[in-house]
C-alpha positions as CSV (number, residue, x, y, z in Angstrom):
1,X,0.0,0.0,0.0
2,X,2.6,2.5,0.8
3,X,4.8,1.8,-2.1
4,X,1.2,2.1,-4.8
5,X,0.7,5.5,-3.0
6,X,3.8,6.6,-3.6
7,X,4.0,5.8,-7.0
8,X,0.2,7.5,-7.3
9,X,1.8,10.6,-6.0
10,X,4.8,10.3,-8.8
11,X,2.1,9.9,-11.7
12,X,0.1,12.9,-10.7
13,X,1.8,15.1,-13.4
14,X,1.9,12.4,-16.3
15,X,-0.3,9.0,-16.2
16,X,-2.5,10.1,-13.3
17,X,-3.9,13.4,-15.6
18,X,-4.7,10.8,-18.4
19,X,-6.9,7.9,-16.2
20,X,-10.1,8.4,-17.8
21,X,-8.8,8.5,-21.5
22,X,-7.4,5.2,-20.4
23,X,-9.4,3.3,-19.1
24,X,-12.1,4.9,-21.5
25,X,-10.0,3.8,-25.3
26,X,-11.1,1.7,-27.2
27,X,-10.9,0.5,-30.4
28,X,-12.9,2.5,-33.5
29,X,-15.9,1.5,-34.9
30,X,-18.4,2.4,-37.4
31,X,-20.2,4.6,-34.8
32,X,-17.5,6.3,-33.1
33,X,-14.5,6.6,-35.7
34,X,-12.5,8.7,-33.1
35,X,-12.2,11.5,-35.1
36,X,-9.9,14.8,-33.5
37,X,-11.8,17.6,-32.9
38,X,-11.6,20.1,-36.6
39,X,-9.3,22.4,-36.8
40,X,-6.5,21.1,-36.0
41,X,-4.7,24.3,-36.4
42,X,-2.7,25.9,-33.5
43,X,-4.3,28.8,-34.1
44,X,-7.7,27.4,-33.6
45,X,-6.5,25.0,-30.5
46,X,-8.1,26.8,-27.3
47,X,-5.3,27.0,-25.3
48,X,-6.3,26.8,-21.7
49,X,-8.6,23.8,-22.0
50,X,-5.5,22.1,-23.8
51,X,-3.2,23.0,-21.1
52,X,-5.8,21.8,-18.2
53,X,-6.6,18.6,-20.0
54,X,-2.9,17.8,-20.1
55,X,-2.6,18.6,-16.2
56,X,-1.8,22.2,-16.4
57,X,-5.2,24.0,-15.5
58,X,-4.5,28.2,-15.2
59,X,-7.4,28.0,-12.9
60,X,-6.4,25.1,-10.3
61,X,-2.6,24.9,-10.9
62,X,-0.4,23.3,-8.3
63,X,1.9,25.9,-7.2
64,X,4.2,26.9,-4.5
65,X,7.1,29.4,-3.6
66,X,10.4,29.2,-2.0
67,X,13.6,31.5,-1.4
68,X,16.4,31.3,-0.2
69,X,19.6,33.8,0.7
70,X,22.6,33.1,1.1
71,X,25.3,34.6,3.2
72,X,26.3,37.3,1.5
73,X,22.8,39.0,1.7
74,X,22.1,37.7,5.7
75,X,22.8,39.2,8.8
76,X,23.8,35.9,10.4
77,X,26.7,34.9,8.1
78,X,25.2,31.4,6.8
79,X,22.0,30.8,4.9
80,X,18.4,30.7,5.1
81,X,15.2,29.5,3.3
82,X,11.4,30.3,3.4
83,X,9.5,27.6,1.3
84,X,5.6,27.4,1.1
85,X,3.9,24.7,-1.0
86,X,0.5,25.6,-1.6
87,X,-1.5,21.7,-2.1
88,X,-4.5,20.9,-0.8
89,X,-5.8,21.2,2.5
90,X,-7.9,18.0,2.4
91,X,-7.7,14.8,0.7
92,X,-4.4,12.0,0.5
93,X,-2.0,15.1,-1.6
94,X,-1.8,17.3,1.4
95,X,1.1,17.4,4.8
96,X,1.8,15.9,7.6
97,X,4.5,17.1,10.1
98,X,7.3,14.5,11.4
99,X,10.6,14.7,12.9
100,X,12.6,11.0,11.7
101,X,15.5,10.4,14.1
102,X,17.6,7.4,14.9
103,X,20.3,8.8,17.2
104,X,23.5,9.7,15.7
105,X,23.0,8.2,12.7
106,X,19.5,10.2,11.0
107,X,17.9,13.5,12.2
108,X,15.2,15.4,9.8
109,X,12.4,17.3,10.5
110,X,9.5,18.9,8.3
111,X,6.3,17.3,6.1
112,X,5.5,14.7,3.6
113,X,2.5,14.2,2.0
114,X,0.0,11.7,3.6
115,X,1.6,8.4,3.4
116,X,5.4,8.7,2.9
117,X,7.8,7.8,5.7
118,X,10.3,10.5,4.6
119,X,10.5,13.6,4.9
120,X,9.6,15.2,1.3
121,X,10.2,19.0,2.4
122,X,12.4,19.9,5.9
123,X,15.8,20.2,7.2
124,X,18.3,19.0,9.2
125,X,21.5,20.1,11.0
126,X,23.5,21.6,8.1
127,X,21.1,21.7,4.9
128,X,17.4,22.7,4.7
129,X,15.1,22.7,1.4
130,X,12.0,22.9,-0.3
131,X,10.3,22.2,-3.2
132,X,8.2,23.9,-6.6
133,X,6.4,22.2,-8.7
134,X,8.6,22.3,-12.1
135,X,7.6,23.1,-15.3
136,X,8.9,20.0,-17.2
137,X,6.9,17.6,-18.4
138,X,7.2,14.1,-17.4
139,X,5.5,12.0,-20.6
140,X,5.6,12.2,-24.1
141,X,2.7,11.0,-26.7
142,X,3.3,8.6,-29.4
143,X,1.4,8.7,-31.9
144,X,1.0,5.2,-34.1
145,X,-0.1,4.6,-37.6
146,X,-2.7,1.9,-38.0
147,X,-2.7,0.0,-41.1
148,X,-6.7,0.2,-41.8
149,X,-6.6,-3.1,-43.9
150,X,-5.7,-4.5,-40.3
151,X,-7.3,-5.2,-37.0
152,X,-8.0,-1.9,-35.2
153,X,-5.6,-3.4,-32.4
154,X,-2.6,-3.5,-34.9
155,X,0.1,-0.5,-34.8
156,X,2.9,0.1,-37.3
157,X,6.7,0.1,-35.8
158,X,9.7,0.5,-37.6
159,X,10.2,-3.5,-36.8
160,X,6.7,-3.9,-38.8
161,X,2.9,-4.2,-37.8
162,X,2.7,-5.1,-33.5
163,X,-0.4,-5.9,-32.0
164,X,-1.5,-4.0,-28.8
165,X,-1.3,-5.6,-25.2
166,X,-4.6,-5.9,-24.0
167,X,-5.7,-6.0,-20.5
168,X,-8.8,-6.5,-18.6
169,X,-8.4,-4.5,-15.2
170,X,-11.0,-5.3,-12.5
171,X,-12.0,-2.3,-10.0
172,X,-13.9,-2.0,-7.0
173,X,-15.6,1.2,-6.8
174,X,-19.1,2.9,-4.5
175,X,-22.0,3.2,-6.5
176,X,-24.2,6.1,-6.4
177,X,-25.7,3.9,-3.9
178,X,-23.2,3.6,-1.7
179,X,-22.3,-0.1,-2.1
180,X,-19.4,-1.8,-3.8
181,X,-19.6,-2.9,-6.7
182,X,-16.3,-4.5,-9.4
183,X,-15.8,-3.2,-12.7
184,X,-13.8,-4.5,-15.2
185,X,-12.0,-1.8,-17.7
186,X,-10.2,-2.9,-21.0
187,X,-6.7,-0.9,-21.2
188,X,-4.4,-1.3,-24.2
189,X,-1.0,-0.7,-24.0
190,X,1.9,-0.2,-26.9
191,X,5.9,-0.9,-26.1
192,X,5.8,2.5,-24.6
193,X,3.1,2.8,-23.1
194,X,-0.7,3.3,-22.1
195,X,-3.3,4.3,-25.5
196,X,-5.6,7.0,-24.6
197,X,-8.5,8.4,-26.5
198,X,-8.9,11.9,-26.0
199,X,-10.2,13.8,-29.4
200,X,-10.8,16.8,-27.2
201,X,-7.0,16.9,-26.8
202,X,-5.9,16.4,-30.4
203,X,-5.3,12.5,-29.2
204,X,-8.0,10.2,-30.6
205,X,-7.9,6.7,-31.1
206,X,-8.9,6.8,-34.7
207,X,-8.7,4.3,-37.6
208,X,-5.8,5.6,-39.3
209,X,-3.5,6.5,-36.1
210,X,-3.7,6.0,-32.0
211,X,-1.7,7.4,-29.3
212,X,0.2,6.3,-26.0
213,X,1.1,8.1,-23.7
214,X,5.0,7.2,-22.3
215,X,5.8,8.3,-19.0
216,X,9.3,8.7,-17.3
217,X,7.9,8.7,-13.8
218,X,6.0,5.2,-14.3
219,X,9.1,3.6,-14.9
220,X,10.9,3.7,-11.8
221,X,10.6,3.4,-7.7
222,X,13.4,5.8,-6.1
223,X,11.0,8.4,-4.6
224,X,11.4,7.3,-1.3
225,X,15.4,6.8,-1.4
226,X,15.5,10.1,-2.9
227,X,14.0,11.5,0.1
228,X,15.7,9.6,2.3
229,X,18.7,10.2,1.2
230,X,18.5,13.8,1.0
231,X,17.9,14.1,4.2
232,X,21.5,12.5,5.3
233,X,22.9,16.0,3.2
234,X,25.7,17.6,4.8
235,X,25.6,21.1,2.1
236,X,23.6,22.2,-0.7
237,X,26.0,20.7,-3.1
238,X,25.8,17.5,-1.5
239,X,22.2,17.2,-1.4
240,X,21.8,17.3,-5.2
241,X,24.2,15.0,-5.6
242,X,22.3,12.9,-3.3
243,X,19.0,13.7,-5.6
244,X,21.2,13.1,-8.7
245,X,22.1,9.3,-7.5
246,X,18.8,8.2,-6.8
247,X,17.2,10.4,-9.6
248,X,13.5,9.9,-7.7
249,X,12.5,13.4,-7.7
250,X,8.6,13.1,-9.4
251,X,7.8,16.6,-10.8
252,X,9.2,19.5,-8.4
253,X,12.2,22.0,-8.1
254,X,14.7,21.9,-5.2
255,X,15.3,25.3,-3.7
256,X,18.3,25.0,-0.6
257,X,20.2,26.6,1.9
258,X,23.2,25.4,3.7
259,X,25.1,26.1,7.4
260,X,27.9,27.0,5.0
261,X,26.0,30.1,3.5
262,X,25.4,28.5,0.2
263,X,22.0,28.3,-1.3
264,X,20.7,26.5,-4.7
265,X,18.5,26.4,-7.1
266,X,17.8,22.9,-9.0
267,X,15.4,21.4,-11.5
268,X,16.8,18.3,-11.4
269,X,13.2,16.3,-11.8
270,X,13.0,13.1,-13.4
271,X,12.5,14.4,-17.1
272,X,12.2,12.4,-20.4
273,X,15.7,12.4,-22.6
274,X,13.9,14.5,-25.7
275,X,16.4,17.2,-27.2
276,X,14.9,19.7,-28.9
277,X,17.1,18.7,-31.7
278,X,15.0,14.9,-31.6
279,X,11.7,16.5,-30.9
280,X,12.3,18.5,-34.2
281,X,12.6,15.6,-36.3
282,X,10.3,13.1,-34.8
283,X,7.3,14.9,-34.3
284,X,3.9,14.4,-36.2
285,X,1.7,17.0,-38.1
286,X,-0.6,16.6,-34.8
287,X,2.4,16.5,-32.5
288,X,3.7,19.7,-33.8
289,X,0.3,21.1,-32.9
290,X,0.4,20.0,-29.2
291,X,4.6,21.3,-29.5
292,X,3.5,25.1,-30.5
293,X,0.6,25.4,-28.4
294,X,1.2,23.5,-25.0
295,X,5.2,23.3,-25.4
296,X,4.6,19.2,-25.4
297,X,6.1,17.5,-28.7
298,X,3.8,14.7,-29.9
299,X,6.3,11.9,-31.3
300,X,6.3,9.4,-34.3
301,X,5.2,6.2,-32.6
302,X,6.1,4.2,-35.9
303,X,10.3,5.3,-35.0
304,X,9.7,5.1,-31.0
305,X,12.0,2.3,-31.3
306,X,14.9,4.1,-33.1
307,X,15.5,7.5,-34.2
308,X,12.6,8.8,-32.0
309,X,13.2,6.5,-28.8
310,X,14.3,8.9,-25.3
311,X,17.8,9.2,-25.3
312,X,20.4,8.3,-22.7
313,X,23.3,10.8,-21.0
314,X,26.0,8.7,-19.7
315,X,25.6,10.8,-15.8
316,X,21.9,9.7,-15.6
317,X,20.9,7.4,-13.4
318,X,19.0,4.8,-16.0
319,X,18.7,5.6,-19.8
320,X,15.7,7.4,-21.3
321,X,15.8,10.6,-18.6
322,X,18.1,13.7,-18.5
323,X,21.3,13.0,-16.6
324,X,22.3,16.4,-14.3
325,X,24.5,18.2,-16.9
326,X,22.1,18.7,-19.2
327,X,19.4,19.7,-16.6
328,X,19.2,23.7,-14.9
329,X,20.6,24.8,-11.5
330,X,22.9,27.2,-10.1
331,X,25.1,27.0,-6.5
332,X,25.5,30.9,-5.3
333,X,26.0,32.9,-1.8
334,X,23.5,35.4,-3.0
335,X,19.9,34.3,-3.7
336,X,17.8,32.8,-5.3
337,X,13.9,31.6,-5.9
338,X,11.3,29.8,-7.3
339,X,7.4,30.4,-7.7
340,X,6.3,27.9,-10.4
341,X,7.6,29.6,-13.3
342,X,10.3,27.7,-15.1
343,X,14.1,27.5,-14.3
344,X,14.4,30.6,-16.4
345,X,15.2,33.1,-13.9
346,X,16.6,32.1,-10.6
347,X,16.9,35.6,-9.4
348,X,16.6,38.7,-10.6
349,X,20.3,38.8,-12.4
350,X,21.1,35.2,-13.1
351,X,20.2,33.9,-16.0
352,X,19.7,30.0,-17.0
353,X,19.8,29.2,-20.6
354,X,20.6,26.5,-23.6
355,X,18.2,24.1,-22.4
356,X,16.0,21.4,-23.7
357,X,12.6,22.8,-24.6
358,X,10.9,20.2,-22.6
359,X,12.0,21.4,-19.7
360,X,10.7,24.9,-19.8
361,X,10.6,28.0,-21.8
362,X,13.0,30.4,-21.8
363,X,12.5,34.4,-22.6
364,X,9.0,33.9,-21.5
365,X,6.5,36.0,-19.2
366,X,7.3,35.3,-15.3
367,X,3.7,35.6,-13.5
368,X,2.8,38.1,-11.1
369,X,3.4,35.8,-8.3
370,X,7.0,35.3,-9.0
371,X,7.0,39.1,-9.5
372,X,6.5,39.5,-6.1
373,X,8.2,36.5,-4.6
374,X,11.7,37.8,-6.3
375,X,10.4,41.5,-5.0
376,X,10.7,41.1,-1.6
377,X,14.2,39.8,-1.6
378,X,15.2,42.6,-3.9
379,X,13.6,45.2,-2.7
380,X,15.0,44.8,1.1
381,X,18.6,44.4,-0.5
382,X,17.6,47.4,-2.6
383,X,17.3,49.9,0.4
384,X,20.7,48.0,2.0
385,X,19.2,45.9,4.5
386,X,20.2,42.4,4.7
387,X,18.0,39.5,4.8
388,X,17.8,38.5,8.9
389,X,15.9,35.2,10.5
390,X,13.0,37.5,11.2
391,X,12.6,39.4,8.1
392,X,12.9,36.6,5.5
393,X,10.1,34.9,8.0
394,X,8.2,38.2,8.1
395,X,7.5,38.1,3.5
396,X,5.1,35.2,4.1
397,X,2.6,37.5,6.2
398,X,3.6,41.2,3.8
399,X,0.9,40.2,2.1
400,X,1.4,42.3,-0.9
401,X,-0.5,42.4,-4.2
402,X,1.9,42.4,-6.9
403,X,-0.4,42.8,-10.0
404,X,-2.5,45.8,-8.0
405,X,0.8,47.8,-7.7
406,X,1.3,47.1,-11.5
407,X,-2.2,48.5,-12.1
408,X,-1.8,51.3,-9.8
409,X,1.1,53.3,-11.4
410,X,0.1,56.5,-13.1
411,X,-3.5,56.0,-12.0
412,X,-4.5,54.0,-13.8
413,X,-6.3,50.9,-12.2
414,X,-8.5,54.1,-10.8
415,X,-9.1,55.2,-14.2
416,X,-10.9,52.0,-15.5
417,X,-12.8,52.0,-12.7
418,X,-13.9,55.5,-13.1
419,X,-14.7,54.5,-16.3
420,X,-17.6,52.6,-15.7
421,X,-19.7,55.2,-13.5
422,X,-19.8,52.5,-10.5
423,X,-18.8,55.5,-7.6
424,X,-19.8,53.5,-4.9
425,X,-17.1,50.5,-6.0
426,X,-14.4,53.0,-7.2
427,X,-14.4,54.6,-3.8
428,X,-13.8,51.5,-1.8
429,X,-11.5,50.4,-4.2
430,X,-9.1,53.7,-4.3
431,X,-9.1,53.4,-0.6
432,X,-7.7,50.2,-0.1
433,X,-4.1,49.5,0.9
434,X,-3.6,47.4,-2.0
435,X,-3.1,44.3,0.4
436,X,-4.6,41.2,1.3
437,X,-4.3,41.2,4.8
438,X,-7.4,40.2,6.7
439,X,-8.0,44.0,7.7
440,X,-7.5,44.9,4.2
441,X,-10.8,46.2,2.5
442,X,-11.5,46.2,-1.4
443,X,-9.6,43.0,-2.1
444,X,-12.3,40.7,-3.1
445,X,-12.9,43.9,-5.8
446,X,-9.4,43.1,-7.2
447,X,-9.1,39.7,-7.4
448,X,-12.6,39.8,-8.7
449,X,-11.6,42.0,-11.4
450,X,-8.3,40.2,-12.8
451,X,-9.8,37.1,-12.7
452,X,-12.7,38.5,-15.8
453,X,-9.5,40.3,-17.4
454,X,-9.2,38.9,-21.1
455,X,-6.3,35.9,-21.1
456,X,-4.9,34.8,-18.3
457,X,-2.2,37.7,-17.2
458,X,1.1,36.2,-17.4
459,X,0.6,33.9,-20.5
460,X,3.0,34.4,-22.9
461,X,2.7,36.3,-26.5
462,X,0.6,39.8,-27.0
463,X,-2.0,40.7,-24.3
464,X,-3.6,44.3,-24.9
465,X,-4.3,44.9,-21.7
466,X,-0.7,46.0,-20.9
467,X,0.7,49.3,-23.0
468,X,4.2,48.1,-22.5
469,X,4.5,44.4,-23.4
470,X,7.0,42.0,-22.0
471,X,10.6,42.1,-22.6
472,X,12.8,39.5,-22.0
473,X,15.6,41.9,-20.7
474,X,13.3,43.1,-18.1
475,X,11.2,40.6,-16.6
476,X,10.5,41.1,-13.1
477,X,9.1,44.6,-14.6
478,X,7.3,43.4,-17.4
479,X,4.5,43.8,-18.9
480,X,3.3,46.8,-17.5
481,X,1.3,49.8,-17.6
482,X,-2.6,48.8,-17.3
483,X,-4.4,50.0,-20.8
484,X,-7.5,52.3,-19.6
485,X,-8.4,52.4,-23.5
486,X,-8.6,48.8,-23.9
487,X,-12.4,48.8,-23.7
488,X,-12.2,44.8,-22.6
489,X,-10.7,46.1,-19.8
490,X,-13.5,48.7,-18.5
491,X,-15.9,45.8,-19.1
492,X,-13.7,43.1,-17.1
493,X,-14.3,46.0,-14.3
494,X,-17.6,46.3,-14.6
495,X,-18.4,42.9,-14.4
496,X,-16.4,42.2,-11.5
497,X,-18.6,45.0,-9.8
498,X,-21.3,43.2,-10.9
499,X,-20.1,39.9,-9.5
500,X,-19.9,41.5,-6.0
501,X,-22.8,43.2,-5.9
502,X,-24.6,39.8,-6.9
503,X,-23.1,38.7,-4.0
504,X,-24.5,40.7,-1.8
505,X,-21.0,41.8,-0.3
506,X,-20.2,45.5,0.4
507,X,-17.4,46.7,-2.0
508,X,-15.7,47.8,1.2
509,X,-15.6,44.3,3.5
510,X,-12.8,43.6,5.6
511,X,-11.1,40.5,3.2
512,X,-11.1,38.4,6.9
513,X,-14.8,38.5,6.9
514,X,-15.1,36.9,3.7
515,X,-12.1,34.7,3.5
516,X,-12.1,32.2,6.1
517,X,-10.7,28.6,6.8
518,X,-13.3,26.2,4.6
519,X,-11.5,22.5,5.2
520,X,-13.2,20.0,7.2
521,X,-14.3,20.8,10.3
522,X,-12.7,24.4,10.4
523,X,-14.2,27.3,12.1
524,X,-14.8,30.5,10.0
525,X,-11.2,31.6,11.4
526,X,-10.2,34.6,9.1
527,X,-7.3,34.6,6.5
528,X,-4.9,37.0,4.7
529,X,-3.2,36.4,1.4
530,X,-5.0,35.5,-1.9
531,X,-4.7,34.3,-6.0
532,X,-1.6,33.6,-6.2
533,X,-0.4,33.9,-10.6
534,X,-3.2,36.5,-11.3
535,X,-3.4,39.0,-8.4
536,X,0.1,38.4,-7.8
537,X,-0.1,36.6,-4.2
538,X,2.5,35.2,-2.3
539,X,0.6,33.9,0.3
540,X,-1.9,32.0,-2.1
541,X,-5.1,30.8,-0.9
542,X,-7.7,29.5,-3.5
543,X,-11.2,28.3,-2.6
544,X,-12.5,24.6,-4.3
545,X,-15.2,22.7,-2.9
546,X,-15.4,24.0,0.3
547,X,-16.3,21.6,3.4
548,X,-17.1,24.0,5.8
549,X,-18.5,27.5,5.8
550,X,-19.3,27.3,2.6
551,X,-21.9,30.4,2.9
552,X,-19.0,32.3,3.7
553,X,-17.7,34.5,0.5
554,X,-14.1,32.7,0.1
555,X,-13.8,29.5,2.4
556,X,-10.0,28.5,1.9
557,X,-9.2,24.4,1.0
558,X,-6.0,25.3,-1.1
559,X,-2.6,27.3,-1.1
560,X,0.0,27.8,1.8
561,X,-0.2,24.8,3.2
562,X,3.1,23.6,5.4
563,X,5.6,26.8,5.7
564,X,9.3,26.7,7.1
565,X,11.2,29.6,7.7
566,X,14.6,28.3,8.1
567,X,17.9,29.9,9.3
568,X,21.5,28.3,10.3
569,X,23.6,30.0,11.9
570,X,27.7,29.7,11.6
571,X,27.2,27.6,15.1
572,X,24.2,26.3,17.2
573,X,20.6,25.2,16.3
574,X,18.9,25.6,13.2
575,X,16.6,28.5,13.8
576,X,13.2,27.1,12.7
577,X,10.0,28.9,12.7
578,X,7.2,26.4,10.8
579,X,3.2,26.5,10.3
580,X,0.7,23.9,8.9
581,X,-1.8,26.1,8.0
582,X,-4.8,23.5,8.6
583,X,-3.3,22.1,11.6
584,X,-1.9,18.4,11.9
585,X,-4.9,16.4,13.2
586,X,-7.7,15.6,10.9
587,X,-10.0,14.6,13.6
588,X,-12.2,18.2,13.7
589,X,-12.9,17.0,18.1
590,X,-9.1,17.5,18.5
591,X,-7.5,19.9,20.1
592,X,-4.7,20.0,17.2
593,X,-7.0,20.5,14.6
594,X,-7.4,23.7,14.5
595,X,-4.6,25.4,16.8
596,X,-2.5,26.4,13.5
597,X,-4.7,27.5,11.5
598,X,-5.7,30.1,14.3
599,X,-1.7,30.8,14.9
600,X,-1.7,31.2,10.9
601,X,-4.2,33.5,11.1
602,X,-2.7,35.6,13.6
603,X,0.7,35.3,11.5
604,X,2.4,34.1,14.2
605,X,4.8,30.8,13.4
606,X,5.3,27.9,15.9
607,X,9.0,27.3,17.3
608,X,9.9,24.3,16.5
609,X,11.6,21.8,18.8
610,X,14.7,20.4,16.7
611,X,17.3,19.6,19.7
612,X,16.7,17.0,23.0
613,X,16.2,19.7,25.3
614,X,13.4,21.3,23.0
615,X,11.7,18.4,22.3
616,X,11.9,17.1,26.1
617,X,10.4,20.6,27.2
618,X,7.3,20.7,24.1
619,X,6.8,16.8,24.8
620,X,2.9,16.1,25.2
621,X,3.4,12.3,25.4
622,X,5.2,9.3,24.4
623,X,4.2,5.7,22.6
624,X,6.4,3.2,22.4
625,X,5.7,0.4,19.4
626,X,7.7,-3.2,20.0
């Protein structure tokens, strides 16, 4: 059980987005020839409901931030880190809090996700880390010819005609009644991997081609040594080398600092061996579709044998993946960061270049959430202050609104607002402190307003709703300028007013009145922060599905979710301040279900016992297991 939910976990970015179109393919048939949706053009493709079906939603990403200085920018001569994953805050994909030690042999502290015995995100004596989710894709489709003269289950490879492996998979599932019931699904597989049919993706399973998908994270099982053995690190260099040997890392970035005063910055994810100079050859007319508007080649299936097989680099840990040369990261005493956007642009100077497409792009629009996460480093080492343990703890709770103070220069979120005659709104909404901290009023105005703004705002290409576009020389500080003549714009205002009014919510609320906790159990305790890529939050808090309090404007189950703030000093403890935002216990009749979240709240941070004399003095009580 533990080792399947594990290897779940690893196929959440790859196989796991694809489990319907599996189990749902089948062969064609007079009445459903599995014909791609028409056009097939890029310029036709709609863009966002590609990216989401392929696991990349703009509206429910997983995201996540982390920084870390190193000690040339800190006041206490070695470095430090503040990471915050933003998951879940219900369901198996969200933390726990653990401390693994077996005396002077292991000792790591900090979160996994339900059901791993290692530590996933945490530190230990020397070495402390976190993790983003990358922008590299972990599967490639093949697409097949099918010879139509021949069965519908025949494929062409460059051996000849092959014949798919079919399987009958049996499932126990509820019924709508609540009873268990087994199902038995047909799944086809090819030499590489699982078909799917999925015509609203380009993919179908039609009679003169099919796809499979192949996926580098559903071939191996070295998650859990991965993590294990990062946590034995004794420096930042040594702890990717650690993540190098077992090569387990599913689909995040590694942000680190180290007692030594080094920091890194790492996307050294398991990713599929496909050069761009491969993908450029081996791609279909459909593939080449996917490649321009999703940034995923679609490969010849006939070739996956030969010319268009993954490659090998002789420093990988097992052929077919990307061995650590030819895979982004940088070692430096100054700092660096990650919020999601790709490897591009590890701070604001350092640049990260000449790599494989399939990684990430390069030259591209960062979102307004990295905007800001790279801001509040800058800006404090802008006006000659040093990062300290306090401050670099202290961005998490700024709460600041990158894509309002965008807006704001020369007047000009005002001026749209103005434009639409809605006094009332455009009064509450030039008085607000363009924050999203729970005293903060006008913020549900905002974030109301850039999420009806026309294409999402940091997707890359034109957008008219900036008057100075993005430049790649410049891009913590581009785009910019909102466009009060763009009449999409005034509209995107205006029904954003709308949208509140129909709520029934004052355009002047305080944001903790409307923004609450929402996961099981919770009490309507008040939160700060909010969107995260759009509005330009650190602190990210989304609301899906809420569980509780779900009358309640904004009731939080995803975004910050476990957050370390952690600082070495040249000697001594790690200074380690930590939060799990929805508290550790599930049970909603304990007293540690809630005690967090009321601490987050507050913006306070709980201390948190690394050495024998801390843990003997926080020490509640003590099982022991033979």
């Amino acid at each position: 059980d533990l080792w399947y939910g594990v290897y779940l976990a690893n196929l959440l970015a790859s196989t796991g987005v694809f489990m319907a179109e599996i189990a749902d393919a089948a062969p064609p048939s007079p009445t459903d020839p599995g014909l791609p949706n028409l056009p097939v053009r890029a310029a036709d493709v709609d863009r966002d409901a590609l990216l989401a079906g392929l696991g990349r939603d703009p509206e429910r990403p997983f995201g996540s931030n982390a920084t870390a200085v190193g000690s040339d920018n800190t006041s206490t001569g070695s470095a430090m880190i503040l990471g915050n994953p933003h998951f879940p805050w219900r369901g198996r994909y969200h933390f726990t809090q653990q401390h693994l030690t077996i005396p002077g042999k292991y000792d790591v502290a900090g979160a996994s996700l339900i059901g791993s015995p290692a530590v996933n995100i945490g530190f230990n004596d020397d070495v402390a880390w976190s993790h983003t989710v990358s922008t590299a894709y972990r599967f490639t489709p093949y697409e097949y010819l099918t010879p139509i003269a021949a069965s519908p289950t025949t494929y062409l490879t460059d051996a000849g005609p092959a014949e798919l492996d079919h399987r009958e998979v049996e499932v126990v599932v509820k019924g709508q009644d609540g009873k268990l019931e087994t199902v038995t699904e047909d799944v086809y597989r090819t030499a590489e991997g699982y078909v799917i049919d999925a015509p609203d993706l380009l993919m179908p399973w039609g009679l003169a081609s099919l796809w499979a998908i192949r996926d580098a994270n559903g071939e191996h099982l070295r998650t859990i040594d991965t993590f294990l053995d990062m946590g034995k690190a004794e420096d930042v260099q040594d702890l990717l080398r650690r993540q190098d040997r077992a090569a387990g890392m599913p689909w995040v970035n590694t942000t680190a600092a180290d007692r030594k005063g080094q920091v890194l910055y790492a996307d050294h994810s398991v990713v599929p061996h496909v050069t761009d100079e491969m993908a450029a050859t081996c791609m279909t007319v459909v593939g080449r579709v996917l490649n321009e508007v999703a940034g995923l080649p679609g490969l010849d299936g006939t070739r996956a044998g030969s010319s268009c097989a993954w490659g090998a680099d002789e420093d990988a840990s097992r052929p077919g993946i990307l061995g650590p040369e030819n895979l982004p990261s940088v070692v430096t005493r100054d700092w660096v960061m990650n919020a999601n956007d790709s490897y591009w642009t590890p701070n604001d100077e350092v640049r990260l270049e000449g790599y494989d497409a399939i990684i990430g792009c390069e030259d591209c629009t960062r979102t307004m959430r990295s905007r800001v996460v790279a801001a509040y480093v800058a800006d404090r080492l802008a006006a000659g202050k040093k990062e300290t343990p306090r401050s670099l703890a202290g961005h998490q709770h700024e709460n600041r609104v990158m894509a309002a103070e965008v807006m704001r220069e020369d007047g000009a979120l005002d001026a749209v607002c103005e434009a639409t005659g809605e006094t009332e709104a455009c009064e509450a909404l030039a008085a607000w402190d363009g924050r999203s901290d729970k005293g903060s009023r006008g913020v549900h105005l905002f974030e109301a307003f850039v999420s009806k703004l026309p294409s999402a705002l940091p997707v890359v290409g034109i957008n008219t709703i900036w008057t100075t576009p993005f430049d790649p020389s410049d891009p913590f500080n581009t785009p910019a300028g909102l466009n009060t003549a763009d009449p999409q714009v005034v509209q995107a205002m205006q029904d954003a007013i709308d949208e509140v009014r129909d709520a029934g919510v004052a355009f002047d609320a305080r944001w903790g009145s409307l923004q609450v906790a929402g996961d099981r159990g919770a009490p309507a305790i008040p939160l700060g922060g909010g969107l995260g890529d759009s509005a330009g939050n650190a602190n990210a808090l989304k609301s899906y599905l809420p569980e509780e309090n779900d009358d309640r404007y904004q009731p939080i189950t995803y975004g910050s979710s476990h957050i370390q703030a952690i600082a070495f000093r040249k000697k001594g403890a790690p200074i380690a301040r930590t939060i799990l935002t929805y508290s550790q216990s599930e049970d909603p009749t304990s007293k540690f279900h809630a005690d967090q979240t009321r601490l987050f709240s507050q913006e306070k941070w709980v201390r948190f016992a690394w050495t024998g004399k801390q843990i003997r003095k926080a020490r509640i009580g003590v099982t022991r297991l033979r």
